[in-house]
MMTF fields as JSON, N, C-alpha, C and O atoms, coordinates in Angstrom:
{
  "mmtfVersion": "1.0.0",
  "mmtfProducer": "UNKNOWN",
  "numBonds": 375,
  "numAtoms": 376,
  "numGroups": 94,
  "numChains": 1,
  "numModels": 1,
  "chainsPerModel": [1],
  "groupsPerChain": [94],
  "chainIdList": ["A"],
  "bondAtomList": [4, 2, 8, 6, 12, 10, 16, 14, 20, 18, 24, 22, 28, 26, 32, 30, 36, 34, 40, 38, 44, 42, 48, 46, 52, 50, 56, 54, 60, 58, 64, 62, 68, 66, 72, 70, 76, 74, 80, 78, 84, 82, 88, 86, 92, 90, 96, 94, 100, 98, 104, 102, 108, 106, 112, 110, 116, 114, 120, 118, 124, 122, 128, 126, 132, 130, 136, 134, 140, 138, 144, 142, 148, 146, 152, 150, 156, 154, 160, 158, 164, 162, 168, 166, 172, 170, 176, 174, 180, 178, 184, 182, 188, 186, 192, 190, 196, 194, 200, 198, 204, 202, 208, 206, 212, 210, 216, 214, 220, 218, 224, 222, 228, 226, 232, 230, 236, 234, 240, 238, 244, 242, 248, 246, 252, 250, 256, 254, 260, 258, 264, 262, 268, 266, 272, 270, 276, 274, 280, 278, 284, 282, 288, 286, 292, 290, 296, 294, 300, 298, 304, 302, 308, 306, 312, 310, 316, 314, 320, 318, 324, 322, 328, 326, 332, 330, 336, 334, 340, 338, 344, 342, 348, 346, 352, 350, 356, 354, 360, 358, 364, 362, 368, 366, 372, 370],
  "bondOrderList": [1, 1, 1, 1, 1, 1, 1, 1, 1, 1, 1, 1, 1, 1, 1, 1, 1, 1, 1, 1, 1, 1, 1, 1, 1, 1, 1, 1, 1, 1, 1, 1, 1, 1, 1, 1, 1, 1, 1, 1, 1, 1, 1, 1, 1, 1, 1, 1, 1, 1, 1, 1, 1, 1, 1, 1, 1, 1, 1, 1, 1, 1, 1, 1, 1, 1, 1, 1, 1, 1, 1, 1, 1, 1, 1, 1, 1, 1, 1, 1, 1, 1, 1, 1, 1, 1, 1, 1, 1, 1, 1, 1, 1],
  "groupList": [{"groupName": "UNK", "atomNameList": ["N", "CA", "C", "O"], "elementList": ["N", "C", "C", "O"], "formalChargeList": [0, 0, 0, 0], "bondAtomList": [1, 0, 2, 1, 3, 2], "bondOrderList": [1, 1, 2], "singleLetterCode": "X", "chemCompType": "L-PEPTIDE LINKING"}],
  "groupTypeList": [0, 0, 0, 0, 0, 0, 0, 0, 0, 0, 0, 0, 0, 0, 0, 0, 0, 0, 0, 0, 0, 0, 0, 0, 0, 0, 0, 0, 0, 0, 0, 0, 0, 0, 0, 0, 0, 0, 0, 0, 0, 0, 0, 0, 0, 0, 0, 0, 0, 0, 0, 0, 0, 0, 0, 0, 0, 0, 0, 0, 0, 0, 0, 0, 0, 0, 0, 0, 0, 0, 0, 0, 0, 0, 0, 0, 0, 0, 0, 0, 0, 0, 0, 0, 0, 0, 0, 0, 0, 0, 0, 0, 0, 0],
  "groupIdList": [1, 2, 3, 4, 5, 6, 7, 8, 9, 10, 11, 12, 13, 14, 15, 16, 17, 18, 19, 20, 21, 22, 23, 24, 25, 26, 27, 28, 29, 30, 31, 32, 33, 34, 35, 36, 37, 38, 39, 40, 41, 42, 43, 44, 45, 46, 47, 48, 49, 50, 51, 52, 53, 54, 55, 56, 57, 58, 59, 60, 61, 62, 63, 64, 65, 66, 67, 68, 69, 70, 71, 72, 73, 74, 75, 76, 77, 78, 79, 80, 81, 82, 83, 84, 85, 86, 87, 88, 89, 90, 91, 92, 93, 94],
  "secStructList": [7, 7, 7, 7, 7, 6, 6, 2, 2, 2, 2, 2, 2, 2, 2, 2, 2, 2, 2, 7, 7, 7, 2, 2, 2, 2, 6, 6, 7, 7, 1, 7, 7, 3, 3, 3, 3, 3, 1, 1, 7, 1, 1, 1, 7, 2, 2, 2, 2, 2, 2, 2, 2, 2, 2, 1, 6, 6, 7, 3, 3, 3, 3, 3, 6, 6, 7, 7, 1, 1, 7, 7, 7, 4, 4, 4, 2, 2, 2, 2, 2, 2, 2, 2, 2, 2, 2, 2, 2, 2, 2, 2, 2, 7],
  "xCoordList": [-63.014, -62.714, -62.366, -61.512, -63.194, -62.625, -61.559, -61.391, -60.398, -59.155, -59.3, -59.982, -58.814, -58.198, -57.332, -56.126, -57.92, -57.0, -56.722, -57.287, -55.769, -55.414, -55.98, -55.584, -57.388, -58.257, -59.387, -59.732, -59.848, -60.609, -59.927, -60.425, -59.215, -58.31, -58.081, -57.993, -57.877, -57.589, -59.036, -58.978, -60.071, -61.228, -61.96, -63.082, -61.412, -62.228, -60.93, -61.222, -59.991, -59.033, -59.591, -59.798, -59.745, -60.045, -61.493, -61.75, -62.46, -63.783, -63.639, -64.184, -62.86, -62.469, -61.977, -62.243, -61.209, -60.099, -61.198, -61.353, -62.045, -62.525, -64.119, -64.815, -64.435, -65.533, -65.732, -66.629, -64.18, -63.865, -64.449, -64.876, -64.447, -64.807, -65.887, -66.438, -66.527, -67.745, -68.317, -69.519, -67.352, -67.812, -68.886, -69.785, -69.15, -71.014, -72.043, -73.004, -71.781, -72.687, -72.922, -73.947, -71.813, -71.733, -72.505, -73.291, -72.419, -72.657, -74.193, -74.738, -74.832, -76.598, -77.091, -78.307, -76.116, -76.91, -77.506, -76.889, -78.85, -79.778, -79.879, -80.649, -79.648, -79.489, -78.833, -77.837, -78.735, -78.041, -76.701, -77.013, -75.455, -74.722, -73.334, -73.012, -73.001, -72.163, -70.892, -70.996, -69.869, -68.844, -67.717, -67.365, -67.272, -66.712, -65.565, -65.729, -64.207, -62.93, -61.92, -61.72, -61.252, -59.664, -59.11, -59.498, -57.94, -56.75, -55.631, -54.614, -55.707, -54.852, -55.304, -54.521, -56.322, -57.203, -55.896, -55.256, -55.712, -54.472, -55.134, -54.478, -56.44, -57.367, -57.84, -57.761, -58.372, -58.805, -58.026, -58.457, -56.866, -56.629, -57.443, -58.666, -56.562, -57.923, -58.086, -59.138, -57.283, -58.018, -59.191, -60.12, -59.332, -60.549, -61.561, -62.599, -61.706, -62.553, -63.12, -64.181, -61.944, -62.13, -63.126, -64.124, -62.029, -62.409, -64.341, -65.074, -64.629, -66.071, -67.286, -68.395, -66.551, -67.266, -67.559, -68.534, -66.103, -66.239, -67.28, -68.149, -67.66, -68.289, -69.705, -70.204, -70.222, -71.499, -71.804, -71.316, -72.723, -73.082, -73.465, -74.364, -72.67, -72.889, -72.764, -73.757, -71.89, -71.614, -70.649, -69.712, -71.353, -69.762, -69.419, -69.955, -67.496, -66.398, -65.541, -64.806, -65.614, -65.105, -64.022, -64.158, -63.211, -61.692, -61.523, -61.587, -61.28, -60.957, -59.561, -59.259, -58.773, -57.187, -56.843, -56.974, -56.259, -55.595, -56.47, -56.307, -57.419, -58.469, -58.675, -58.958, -58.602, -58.191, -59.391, -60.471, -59.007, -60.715, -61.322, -61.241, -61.887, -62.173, -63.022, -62.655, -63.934, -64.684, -63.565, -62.709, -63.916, -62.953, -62.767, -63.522, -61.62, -61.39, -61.135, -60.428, -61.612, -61.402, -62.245, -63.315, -61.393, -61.928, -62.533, -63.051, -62.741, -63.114, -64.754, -65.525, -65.113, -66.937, -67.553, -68.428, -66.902, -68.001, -68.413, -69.62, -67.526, -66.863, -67.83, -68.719, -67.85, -68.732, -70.159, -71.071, -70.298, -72.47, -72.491, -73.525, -71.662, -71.823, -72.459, -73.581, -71.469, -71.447, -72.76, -73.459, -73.257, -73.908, -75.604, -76.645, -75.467, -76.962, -76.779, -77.838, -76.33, -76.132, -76.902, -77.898, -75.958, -76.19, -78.005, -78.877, -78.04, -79.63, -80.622, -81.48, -80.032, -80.998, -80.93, -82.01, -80.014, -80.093, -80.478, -81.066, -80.4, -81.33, -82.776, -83.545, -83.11, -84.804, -84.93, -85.722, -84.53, -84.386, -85.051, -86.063, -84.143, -84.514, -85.393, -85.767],
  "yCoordList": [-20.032, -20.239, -18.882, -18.113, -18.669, -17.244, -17.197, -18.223, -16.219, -16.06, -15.511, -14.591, -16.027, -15.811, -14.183, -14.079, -13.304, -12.258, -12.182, -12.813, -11.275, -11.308, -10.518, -10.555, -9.194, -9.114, -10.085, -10.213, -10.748, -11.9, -12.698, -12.821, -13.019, -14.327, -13.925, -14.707, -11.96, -11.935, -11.643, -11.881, -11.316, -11.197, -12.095, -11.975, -13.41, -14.636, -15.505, -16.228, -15.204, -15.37, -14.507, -15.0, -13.004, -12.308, -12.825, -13.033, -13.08, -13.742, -15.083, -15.399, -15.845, -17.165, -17.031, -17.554, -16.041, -15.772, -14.887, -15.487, -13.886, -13.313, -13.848, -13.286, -15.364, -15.883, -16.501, -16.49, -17.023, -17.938, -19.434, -19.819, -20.023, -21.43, -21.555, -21.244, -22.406, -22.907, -24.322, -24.541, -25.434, -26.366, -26.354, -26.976, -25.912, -25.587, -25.683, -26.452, -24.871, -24.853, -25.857, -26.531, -26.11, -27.193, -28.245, -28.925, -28.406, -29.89, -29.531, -30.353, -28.373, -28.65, -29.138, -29.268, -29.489, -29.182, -30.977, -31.779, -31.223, -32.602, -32.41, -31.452, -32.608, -32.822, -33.66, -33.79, -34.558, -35.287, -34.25, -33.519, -34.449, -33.416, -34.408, -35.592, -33.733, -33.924, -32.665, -31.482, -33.4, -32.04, -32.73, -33.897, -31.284, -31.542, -30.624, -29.504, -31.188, -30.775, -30.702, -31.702, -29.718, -30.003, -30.62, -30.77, -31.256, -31.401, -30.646, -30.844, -29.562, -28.847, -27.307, -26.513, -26.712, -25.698, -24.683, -25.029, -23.306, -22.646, -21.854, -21.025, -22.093, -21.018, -21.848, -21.429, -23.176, -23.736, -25.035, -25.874, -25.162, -26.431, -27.382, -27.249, -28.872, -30.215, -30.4, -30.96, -30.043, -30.528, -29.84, -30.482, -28.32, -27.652, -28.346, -28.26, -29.015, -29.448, -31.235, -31.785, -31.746, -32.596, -32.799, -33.453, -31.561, -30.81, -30.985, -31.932, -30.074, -29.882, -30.799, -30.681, -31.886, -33.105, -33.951, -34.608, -33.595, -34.453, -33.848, -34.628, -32.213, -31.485, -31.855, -31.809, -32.291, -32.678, -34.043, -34.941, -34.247, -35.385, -36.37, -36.064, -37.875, -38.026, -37.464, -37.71, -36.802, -35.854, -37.252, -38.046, -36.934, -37.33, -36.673, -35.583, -37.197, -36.146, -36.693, -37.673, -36.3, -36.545, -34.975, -33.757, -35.732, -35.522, -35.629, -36.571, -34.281, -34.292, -34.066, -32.873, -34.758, -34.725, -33.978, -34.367, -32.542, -31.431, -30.497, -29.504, -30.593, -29.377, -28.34, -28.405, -27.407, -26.135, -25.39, -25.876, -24.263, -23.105, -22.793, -21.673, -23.766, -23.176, -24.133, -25.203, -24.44, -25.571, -25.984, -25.41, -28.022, -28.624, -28.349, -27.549, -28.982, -29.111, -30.799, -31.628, -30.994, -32.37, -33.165, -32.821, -34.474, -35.922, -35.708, -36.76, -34.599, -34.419, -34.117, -33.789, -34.235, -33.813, -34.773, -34.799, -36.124, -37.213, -37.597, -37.482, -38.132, -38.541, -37.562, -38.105, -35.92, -34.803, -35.169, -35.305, -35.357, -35.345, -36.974, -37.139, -38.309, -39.003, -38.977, -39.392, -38.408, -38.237, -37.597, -38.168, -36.223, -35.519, -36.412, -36.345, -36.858, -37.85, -38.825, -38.609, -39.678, -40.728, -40.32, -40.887, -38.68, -38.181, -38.211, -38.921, -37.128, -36.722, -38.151, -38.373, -38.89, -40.145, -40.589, -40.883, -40.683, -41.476, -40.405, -40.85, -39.359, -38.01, -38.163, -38.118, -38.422, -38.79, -39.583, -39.125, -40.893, -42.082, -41.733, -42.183, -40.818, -40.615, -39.65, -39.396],
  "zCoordList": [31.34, 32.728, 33.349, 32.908, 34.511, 35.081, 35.641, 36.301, 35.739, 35.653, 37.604, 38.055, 38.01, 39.383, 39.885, 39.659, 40.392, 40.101, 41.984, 42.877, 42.042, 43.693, 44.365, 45.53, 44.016, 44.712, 45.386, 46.561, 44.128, 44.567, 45.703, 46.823, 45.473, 46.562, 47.714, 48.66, 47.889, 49.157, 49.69, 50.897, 49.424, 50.07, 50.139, 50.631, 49.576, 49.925, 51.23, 52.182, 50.913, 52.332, 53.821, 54.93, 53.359, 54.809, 54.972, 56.157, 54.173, 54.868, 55.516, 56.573, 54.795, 55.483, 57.565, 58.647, 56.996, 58.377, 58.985, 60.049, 59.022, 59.818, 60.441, 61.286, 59.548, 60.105, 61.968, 62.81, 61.87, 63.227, 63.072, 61.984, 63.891, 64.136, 64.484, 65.54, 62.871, 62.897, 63.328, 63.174, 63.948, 64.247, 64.902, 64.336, 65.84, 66.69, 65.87, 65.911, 65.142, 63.896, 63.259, 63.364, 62.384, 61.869, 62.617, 61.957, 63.546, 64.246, 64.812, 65.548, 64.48, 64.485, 63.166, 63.033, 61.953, 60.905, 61.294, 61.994, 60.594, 60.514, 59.475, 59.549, 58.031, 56.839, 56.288, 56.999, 55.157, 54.972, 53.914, 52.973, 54.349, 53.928, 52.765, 52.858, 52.136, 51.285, 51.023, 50.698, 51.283, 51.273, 50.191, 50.023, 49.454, 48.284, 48.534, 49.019, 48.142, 48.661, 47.712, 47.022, 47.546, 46.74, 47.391, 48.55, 46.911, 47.675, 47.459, 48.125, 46.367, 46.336, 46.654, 46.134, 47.343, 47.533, 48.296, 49.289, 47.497, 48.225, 49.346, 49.977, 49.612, 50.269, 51.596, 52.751, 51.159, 52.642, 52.34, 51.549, 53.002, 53.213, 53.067, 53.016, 52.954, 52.282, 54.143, 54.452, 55.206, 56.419, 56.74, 57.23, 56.493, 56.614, 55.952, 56.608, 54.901, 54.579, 54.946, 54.651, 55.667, 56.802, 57.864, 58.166, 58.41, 59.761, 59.116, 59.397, 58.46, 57.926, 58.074, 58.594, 57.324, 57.072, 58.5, 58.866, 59.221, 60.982, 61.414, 61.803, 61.542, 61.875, 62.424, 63.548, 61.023, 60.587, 60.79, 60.104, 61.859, 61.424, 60.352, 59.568, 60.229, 59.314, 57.993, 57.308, 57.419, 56.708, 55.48, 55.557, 54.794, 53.154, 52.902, 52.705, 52.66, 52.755, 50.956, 51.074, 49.985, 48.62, 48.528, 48.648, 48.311, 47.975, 46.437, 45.647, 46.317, 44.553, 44.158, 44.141, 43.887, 43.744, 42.576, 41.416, 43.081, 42.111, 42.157, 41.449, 42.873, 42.85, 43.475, 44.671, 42.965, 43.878, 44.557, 44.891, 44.668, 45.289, 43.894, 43.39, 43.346, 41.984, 41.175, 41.66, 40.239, 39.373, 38.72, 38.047, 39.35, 38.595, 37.452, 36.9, 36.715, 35.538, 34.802, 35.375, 33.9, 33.04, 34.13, 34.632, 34.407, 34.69, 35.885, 36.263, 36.835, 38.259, 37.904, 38.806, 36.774, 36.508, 36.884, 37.749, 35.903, 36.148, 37.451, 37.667, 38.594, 39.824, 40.47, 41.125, 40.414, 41.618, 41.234, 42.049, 39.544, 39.45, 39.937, 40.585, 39.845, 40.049, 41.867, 42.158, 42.894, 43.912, 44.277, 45.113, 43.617, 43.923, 43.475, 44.129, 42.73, 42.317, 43.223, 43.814, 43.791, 44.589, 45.842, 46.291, 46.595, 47.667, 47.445, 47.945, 46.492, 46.442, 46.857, 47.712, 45.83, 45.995, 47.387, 47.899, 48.005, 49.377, 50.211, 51.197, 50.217, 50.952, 50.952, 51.911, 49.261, 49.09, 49.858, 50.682, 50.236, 50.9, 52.386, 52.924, 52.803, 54.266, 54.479, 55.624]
}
């Protein structure tokens, strides 16, 4: 597991903070979208990733409890490929 050091964290904080507000954006995407969230993320809050999902039309919003800015760990695998094959399939769909 890669180890978190406090260069990394702060230059993925100042890109966060120096992007601004993407809802506009967000809200052209026509894709079928799937958004995947910590709830414990020390970097983007679980509302940013809310916020995200409102964004987008039609957008799925999965909440992973204890999950930080980082690849889950343990029981959070099955639950994301479960999610993520589901999405695909109902994407093929449309």
């Amino acid at each position: 597991m890669p180890s978190v050091t406090a260069k990394g964290t702060a230059r993925q904080l100042v890109a966060i903070l120096s992007h601004g507000n993407r809802a506009s954006a967000l809200s052209s995407i026509q894709v079928p979208t799937l958004v995947i969230h910590g709830t414990s993320d020390p970097l983007v809050p679980v509302e940013g990733g809310k916020d995200t999902a409102k964004a987008i039309p039609g957008a799925q919003l999965i909440l992973i409890e204890g999950m930080g800015h980082d690849l889950p760990h343990g029981g959070a695998w099955p639950r994301i490929v479960e999610a993520i094959i589901k999405h695909t399939q109902k994407a093929e769909g449309s």
